[in-house]
C-alpha positions as CSV (number, residue, x, y, z in Angstrom):
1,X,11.9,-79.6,60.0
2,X,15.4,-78.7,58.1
3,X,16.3,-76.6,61.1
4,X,16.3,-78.9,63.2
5,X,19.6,-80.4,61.9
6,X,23.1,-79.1,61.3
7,X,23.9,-81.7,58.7
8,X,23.1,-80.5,54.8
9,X,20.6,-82.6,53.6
10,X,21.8,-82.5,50.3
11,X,24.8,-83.9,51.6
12,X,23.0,-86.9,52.8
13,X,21.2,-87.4,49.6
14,X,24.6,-87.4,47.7
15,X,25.8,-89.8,50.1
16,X,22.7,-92.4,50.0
17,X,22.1,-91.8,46.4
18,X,26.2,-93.1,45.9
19,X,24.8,-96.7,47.2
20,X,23.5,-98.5,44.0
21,X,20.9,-100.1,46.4
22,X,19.1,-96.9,47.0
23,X,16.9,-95.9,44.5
24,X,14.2,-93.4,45.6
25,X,14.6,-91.7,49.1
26,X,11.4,-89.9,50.7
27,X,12.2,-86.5,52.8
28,X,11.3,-88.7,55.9
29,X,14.2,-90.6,55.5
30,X,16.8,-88.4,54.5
31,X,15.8,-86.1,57.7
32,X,15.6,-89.1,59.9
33,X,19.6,-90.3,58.2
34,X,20.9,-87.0,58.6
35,X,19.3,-86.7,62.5
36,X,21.0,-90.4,63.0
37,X,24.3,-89.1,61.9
38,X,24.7,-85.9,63.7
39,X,23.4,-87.5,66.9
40,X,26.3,-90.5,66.6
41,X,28.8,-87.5,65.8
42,X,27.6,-85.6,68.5
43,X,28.1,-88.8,70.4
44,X,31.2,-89.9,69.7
45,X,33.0,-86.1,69.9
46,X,31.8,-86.1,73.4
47,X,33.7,-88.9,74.5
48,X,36.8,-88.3,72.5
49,X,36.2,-85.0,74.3
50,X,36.0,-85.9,78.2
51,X,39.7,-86.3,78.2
52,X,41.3,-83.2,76.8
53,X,41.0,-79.7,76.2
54,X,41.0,-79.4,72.9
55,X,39.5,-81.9,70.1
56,X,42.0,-84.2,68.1
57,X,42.3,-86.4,65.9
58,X,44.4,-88.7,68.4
59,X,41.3,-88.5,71.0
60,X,38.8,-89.8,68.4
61,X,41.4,-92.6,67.5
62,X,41.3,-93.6,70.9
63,X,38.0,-93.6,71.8
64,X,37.4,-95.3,68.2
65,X,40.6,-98.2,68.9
66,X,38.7,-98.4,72.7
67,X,35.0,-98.7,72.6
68,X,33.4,-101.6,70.8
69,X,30.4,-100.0,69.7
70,X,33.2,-98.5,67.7
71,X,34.7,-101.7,65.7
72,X,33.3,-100.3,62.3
73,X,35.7,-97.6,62.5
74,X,38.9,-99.2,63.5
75,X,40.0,-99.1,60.2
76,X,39.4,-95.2,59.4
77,X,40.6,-94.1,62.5
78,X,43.5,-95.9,63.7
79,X,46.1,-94.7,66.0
80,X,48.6,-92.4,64.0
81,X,52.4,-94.2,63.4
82,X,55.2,-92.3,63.3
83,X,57.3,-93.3,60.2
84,X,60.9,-93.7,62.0
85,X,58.8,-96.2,64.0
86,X,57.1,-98.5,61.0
87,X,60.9,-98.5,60.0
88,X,61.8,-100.1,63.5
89,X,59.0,-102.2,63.1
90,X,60.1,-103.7,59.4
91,X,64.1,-103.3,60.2
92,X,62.8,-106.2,63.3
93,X,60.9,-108.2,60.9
94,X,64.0,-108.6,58.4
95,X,65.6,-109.2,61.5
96,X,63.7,-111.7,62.6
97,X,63.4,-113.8,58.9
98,X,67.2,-113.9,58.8
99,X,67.2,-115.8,62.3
């Protein structure tokens, strides 16, 4: 059964164990978590992959920021800001409160 999955099992367990809800966790579900989350990472890679040639972090923003099946990971994987423009974007705010 373990070699069936990439994911470390162990890693699972760590995870699951860290929710203070979870208090015993058979072998059948940490197998069936860890096939759950490398199918949905399988999943998700191969659409931030279909435009590109290479994998990056900007492709898995967008397909994250794009697809609502998605929404839970806006917040982890927003578009990346360049600083010199989050100071435009303040500089206009001040702007804007002094008018």
């Amino acid at each position: 059964m373990k070699d069936q999955i990439q994911i470390p099992i162990s890693k699972v367990r760590t995870i699951m164990k860290a929710c203070p809800e979870v208090e015993n966790l058979g072998q059948d579900a940490l197998f069936l978590a860890a096939k759950a989350a490398e199918i949905f990472i399988v999943h998700l890679t191969k659409l931030a992959y279909q435009d590109g040639k290479d994998l990056e972090y900007k492709n898995l923003a967008s397909v994250v920021q794009e697809k609502d099946e998605f929404d839970f990971l806006k917040e982890l994987l927003p578009f990346k800001k360049k600083l010199s423009d989050c100071f435009d974007l303040i500089s206009e705010s001040e702007k804007k409160q002094v008018l």
